[in-house]
C-alpha positions in Angstrom: -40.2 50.8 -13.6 -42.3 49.2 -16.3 -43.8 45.7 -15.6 -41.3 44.4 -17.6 -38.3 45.1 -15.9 -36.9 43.4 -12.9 -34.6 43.7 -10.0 -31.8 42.6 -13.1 -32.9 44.9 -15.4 -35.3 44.8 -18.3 -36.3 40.7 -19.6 -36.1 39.8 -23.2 -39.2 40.4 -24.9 -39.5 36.4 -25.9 -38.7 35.3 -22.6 -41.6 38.0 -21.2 -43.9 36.5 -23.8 -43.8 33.0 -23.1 -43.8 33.3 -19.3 -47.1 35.1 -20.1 -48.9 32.8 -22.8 -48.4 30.3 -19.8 -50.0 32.2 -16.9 -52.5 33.2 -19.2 -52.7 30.2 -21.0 -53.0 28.0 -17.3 -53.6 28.8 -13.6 -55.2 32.5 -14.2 -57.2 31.4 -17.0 -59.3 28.8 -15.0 -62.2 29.2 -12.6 -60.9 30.5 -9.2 -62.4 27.6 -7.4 -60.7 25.0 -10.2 -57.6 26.7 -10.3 -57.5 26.4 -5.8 -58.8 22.9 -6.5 -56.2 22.3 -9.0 -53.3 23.4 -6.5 -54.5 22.2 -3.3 -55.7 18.7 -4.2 -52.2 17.1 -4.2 -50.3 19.5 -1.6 -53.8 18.1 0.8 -53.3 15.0 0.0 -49.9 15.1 1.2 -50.9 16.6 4.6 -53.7 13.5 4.5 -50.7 11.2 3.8 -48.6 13.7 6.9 -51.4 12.9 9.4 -51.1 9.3 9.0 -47.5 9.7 9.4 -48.1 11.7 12.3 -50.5 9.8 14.1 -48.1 6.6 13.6 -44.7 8.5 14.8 -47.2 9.4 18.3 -48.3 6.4 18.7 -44.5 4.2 18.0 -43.2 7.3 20.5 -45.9 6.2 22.9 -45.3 2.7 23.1 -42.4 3.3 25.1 -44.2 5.4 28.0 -45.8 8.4 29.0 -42.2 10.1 30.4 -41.4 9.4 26.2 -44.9 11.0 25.1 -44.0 13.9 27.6 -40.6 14.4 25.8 -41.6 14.1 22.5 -44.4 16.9 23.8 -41.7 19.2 24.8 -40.1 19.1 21.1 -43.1 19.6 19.2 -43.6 23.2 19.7 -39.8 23.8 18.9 -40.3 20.9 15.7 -43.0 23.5 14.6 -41.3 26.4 15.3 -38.5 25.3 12.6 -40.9 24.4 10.2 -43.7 26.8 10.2 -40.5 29.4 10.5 -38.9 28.3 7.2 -41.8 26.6 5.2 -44.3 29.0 6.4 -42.2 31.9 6.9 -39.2 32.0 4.4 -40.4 29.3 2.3 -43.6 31.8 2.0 -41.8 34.8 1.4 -39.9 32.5 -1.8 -43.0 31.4 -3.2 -44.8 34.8 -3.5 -41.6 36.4 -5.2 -41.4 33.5 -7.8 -45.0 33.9 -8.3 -45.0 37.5 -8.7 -42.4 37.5 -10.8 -43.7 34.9 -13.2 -46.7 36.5 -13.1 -45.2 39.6 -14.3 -43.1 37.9 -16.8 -39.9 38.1 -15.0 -38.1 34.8 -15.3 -34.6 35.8 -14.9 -35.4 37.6 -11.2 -37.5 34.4 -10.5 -34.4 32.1 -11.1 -32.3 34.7 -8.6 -34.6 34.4 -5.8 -35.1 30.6 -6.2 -31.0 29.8 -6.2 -30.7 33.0 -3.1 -33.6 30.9 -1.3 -31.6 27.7 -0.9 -28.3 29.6 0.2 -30.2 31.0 3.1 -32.2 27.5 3.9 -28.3 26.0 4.5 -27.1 29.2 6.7 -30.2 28.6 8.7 -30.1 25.6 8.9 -26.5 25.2 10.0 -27.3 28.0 13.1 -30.4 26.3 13.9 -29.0 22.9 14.3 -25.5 24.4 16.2 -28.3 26.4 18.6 -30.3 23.2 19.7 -27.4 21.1 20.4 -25.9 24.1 22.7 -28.8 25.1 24.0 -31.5 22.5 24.1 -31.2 21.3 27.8 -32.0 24.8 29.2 -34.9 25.4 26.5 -36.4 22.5 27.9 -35.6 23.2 30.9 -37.5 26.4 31.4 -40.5 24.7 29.3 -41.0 22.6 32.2 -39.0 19.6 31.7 -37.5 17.7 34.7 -35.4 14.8 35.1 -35.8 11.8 32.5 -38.4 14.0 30.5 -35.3 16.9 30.1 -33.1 14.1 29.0 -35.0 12.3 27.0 -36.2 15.8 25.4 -32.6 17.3 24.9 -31.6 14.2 23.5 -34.0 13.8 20.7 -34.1 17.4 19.8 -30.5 17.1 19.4 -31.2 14.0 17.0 -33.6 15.7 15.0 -32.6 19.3 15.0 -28.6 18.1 14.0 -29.8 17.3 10.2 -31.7 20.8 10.1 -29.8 21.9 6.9 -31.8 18.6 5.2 -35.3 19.9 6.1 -34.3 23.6 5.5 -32.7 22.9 1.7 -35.6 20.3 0.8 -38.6 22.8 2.3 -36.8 25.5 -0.2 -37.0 23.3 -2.9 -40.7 22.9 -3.0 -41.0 26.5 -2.2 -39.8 27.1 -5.7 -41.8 24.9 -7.3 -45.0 26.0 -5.8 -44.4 29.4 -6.6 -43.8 28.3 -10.1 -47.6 26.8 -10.0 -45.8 23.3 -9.5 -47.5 21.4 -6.8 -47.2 17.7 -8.4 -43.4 17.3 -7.9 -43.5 18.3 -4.1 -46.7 16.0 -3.7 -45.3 13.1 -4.9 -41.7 13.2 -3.0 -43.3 14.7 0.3 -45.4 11.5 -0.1 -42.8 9.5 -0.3 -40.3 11.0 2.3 -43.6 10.4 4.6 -43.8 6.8 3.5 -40.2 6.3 4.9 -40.8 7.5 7.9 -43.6 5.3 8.5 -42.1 2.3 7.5 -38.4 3.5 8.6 -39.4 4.4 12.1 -40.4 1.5 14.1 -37.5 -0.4 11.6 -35.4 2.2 13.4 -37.3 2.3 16.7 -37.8 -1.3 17.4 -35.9 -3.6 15.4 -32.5 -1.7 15.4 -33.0 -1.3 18.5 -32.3 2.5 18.7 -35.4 3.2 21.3 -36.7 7.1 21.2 -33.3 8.1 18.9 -34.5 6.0 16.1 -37.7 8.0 15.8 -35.9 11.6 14.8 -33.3 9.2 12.4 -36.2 7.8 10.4 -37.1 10.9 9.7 -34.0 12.5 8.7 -33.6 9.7 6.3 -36.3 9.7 4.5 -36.1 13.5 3.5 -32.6 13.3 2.7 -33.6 10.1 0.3 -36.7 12.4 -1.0 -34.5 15.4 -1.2 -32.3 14.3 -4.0 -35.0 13.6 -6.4 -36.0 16.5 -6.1 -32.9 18.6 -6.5 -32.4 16.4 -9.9 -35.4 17.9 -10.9 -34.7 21.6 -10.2 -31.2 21.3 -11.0 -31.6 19.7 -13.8 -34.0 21.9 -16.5 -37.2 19.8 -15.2 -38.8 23.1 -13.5 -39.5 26.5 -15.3 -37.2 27.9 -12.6 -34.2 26.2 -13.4 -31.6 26.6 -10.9 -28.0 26.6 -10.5 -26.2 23.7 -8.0 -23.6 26.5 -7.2 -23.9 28.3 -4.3 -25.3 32.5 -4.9 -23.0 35.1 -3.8 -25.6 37.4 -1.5 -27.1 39.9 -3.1 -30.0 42.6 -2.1 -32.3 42.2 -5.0 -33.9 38.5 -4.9 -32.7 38.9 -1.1 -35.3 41.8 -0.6 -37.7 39.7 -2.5 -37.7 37.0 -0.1 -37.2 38.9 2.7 -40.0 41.4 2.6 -42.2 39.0 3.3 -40.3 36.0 4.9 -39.1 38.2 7.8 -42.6 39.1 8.8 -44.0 36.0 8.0 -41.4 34.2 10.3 -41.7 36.9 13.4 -45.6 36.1 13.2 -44.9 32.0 13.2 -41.8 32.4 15.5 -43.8 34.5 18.0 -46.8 32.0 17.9 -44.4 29.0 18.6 -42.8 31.3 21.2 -46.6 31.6 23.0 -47.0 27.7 22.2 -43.8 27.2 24.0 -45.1 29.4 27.0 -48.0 27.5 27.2 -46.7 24.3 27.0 -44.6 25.5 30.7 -47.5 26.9 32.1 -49.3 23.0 31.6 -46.2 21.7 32.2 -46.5 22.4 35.9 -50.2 21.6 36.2 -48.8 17.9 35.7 -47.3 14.9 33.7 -50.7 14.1 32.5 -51.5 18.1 31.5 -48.4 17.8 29.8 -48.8 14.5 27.6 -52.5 15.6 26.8 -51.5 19.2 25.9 -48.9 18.0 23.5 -51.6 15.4 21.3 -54.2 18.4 21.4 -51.4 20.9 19.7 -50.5 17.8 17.4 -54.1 17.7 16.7 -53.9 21.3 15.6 -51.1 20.8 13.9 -52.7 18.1 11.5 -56.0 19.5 11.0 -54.2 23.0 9.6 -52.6 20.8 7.6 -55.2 21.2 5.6 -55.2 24.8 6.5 -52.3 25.2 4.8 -52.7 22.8 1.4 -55.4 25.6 0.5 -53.0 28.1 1.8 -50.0 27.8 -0.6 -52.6 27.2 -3.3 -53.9 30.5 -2.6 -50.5 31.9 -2.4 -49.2 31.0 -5.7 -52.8 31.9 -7.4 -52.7 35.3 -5.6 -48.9 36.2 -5.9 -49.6 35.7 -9.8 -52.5 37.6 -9.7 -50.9 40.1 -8.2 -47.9 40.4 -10.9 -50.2 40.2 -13.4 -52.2 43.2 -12.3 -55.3 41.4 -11.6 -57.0 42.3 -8.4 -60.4 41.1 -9.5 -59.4 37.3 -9.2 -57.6 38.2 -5.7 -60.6 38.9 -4.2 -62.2 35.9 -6.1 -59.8 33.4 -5.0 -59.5 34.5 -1.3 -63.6 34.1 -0.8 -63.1 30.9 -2.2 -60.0 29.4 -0.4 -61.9 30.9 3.0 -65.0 29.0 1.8 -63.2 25.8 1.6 -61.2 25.5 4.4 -63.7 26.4 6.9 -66.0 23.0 5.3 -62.7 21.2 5.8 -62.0 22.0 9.5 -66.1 22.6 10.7 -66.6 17.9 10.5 -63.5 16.9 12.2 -63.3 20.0 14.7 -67.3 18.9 16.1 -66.3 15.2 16.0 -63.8 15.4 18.0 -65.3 18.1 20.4 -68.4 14.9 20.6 -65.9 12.3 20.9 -62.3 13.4 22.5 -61.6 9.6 22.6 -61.2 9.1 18.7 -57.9 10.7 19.0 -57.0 11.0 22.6 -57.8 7.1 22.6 -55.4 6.0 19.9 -52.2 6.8 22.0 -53.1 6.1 25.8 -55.6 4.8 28.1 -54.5 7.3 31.0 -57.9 8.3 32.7 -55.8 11.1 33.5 -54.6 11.9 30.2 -57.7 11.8 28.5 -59.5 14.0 31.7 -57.5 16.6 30.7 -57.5 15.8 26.5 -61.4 15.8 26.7 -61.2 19.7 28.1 -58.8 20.8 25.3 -61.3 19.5 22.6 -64.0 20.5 23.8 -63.1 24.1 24.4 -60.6 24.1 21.4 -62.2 21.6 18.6 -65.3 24.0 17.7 -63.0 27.0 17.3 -61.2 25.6 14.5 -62.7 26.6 11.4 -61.8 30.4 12.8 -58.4 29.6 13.5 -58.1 28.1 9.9 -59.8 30.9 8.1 -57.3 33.3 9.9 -54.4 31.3 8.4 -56.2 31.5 5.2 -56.0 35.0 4.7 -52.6 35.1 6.2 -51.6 33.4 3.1 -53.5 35.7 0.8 -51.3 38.8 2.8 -48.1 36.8 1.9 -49.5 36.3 -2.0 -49.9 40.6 -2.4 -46.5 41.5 -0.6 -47.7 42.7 2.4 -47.0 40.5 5.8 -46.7 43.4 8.3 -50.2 43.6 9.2 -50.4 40.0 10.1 -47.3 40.2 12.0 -48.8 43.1 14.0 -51.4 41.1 14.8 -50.0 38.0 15.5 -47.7 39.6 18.0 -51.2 41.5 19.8 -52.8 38.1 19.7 -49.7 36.0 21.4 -49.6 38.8 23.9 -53.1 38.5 25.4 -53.8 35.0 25.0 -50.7 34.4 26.8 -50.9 37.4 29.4 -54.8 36.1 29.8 -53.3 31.7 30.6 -50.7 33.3 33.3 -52.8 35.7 34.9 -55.5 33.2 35.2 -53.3 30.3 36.0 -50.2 32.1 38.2 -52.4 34.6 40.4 -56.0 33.4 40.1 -55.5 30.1 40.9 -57.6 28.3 38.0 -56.6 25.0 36.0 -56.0 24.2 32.2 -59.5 24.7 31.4 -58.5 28.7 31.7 -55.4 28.0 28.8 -58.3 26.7 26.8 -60.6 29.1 27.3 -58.1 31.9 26.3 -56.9 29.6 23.1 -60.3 29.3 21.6 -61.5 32.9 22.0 -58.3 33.8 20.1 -59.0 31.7 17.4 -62.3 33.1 16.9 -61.0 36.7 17.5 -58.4 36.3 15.0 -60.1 35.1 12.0 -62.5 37.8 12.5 -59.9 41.0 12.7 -57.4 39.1 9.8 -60.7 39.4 6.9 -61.0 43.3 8.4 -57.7 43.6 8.1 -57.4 41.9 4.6 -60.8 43.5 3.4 -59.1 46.8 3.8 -55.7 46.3 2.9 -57.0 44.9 -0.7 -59.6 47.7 -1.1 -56.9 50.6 -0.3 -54.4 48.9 -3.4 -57.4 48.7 -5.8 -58.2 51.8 -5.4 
């Protein structure tokens, strides 16, 4: 098939031509290191704006206890699960078939996959919210989670996960864009569904009266009050991909397309949530106090790969157009680069915090206990994450050529020892959390190391 054809069949030649005066005219055209600059500034800025949100929904959630921190603790892995599963994971797989396509010219096939991404956000969704409200109390249950911590837990998953099809549909949406090079649109209504939750939540929380239920609300609302500016704007002609409001009848083409590299991508996410989820059991029944501290450490992660994954989807969309346009110098080009900058990002805060545990660990609770326990994650954790987001790097850069198996495999080797490694040492040896730790950092360092090998040889075999 010639680069000008599709999975609909050959593109008009004016339609081929304009898609390509603008790739070659814009994002391919520039420096690597501008053009990641150029894509990750505002989708960082974002996470910077995510953090702050973040850090205030812990903090309103702690005010009222530690048995509410402990809940709250319990839904985070499953909270990351969902999104790291469909932004990460689907919403991955969408953005590196828009951007291939548009960087082969295809605008048409682009347009299918965008309006066949949103159908399957809603499906999934729909089954994701209909399987936390059936089965959240025994999820939580085998987590670790006991009397008013289950409760509390079960009830505000419920809360949260019930308005899935929202945070599935609106994560698609910027998918599109990003694959389309469009990162300001996203920026600017992500920062603004964040500034409703901040302000909305202790509204919600507090004044209304609504106690731990009015935490999840907030945040419902302000992505459904986000959401719709952005559909006007994909809907509506604003974006190069210009979608359809009607529903797409399934079909195999722009379904493969996403799928080839939103399945894997998802089993490798899904399958590290699922060893975060083990995890969290195993310190769940070291203690209340292991518990609490082991859920703001993984928050921690969460927010400092934030970062990690601004400079991801930046290097995504970069290397997905690369890719179409049959350009494998600038792959390797942007890849060295991205690594290059995320590891600067994630080298200050990770030994600042490994120095000081208390700048974070102090801005939620004063528990001696809490912070006994905190002080041991960060120290063992905080200087391994520079690996950890170099890894997630070039798991992006896999996603922007096509090819997520490799990470998958991976991923699922990784999970296997690091949690195999926590029980062992934990269950039968006898030895505290410092063992979980231990086995968490060393994985970090051991991934970033075997994804650039694996990378580094998967790029040189299609070059050559």
């Amino acid at each position: 098939m010639e680069p000008a054809d599709s999975i609909l069949g050959p593109q008009h030649p004016v339609e081929r031509s304009t898609l390509m005066a603008i790739v070659a005219g814009g994002l391919l055209a520039m420096a690597p290191l501008r053009a990641i600059v150029r894509l990750a500034a505002p989708t960082t800025l974002v996470m910077l704006v995510a953090a702050a949100s973040n850090v205030l929904y812990t903090y309103f959630v702690s005010r009222l206890g530690a048995e509410a921190l402990a809940a709250v603790s319990l839904v985070f892995p499953i909270s990351l699960l969902a999104i790291t599963a469909m932004g990460g994971g689907l919403g991955s797989g969408v953005s590196s078939a828009v951007a291939r396509a548009i960087g082969a010219g295809r605008r048409t096939e682009a347009i299918a996959i965008g309006e066949q991404a949103l159908t399957l956000a809603a499906v999934f969704g729909i089954g994701f919210a209909l399987a936390i409200l059936l089965g959240a109390p025994a999820i939580f249950s085998v987590m670790g989670g006991r009397g008013g911590v289950l409760d509390k837990a079960t009830l505000f998953a419920r809360v949260l996960f019930g308005g899935a099809a929202i945070t599935f549909v609106v994560s698609m949406l910027d998918s599109v864009l990003r694959g389309e090079g469009n990162v300001r649109v996203p920026a600017i209504w992500s920062s603004t569904s964040l500034t409703l939750q901040m302000a909305l939540t202790p509204l919600f929380m507090f004044a209304g009266g609504l106690g731990l239920v009015g935490a999840p609300l907030a945040t419902l609302t302000g992505q459904l009050l986000a959401g719709i500016p952005r559909a006007r704007y994909v809907f509506g002609g604003g974006s190069v991909v210009r979608l359809s409001p009607r529903p797409r009848a399934p079909a195999w083409g722009p379904a493969r397309e996403i799928l080839r590299v939103g399945v894997p991508v998802s089993l490798a996410t899904t399958l590290s949530q699922i060893g975060i989820m083990v995890l969290t059991g195993v310190v769940a029944r070291l203690g209340e106090a292991h518990l609490a501290a082991y859920g703001l450490g993984t928050r921690l992660d969460f927010l400092l790969l934030s970062f990690g994954f601004g400079v991801g989807t930046a290097l995504l969309t970069l290397v997905g157009m690369a890719t179409g346009a049959r350009r494998p110098e600038q792959v390797s080009a942007y890849v060295v680069r991205a690594g290059a900058i995320v590891v600067a990002l994630l080298a200050v805060p990770g030994a600042l915090l490994a120095w000081r545990p208390s700048l974070w660990l102090g801005l939620f609770t004063t528990d001696p206990g809490i912070h006994a326990v905190g002080t041991q994650y960060l120290r063992i954790i905080g200087p391994s994450y520079p690996f950890m987001g170099l890894a997630m790097v070039v798991s992006f850069a896999f996603q922007g050529i096509g090819r997520a198996t490799a990470p998958l495999v991976w991923m699922a080797v990784r999970v296997a020892a690091v949690v195999g490694t926590s029980l062992v040492c934990t269950q039968w040896l006898g030895m505290a959390d410092r063992a979980v730790f231990m086995a968490v950092a060393a994985g970090n360092v051991l991934s970033s190391l075997v994804m650039v090998a694996l990378f580094a040889h998967v790029h040189r075999a299609a070059v050559v």
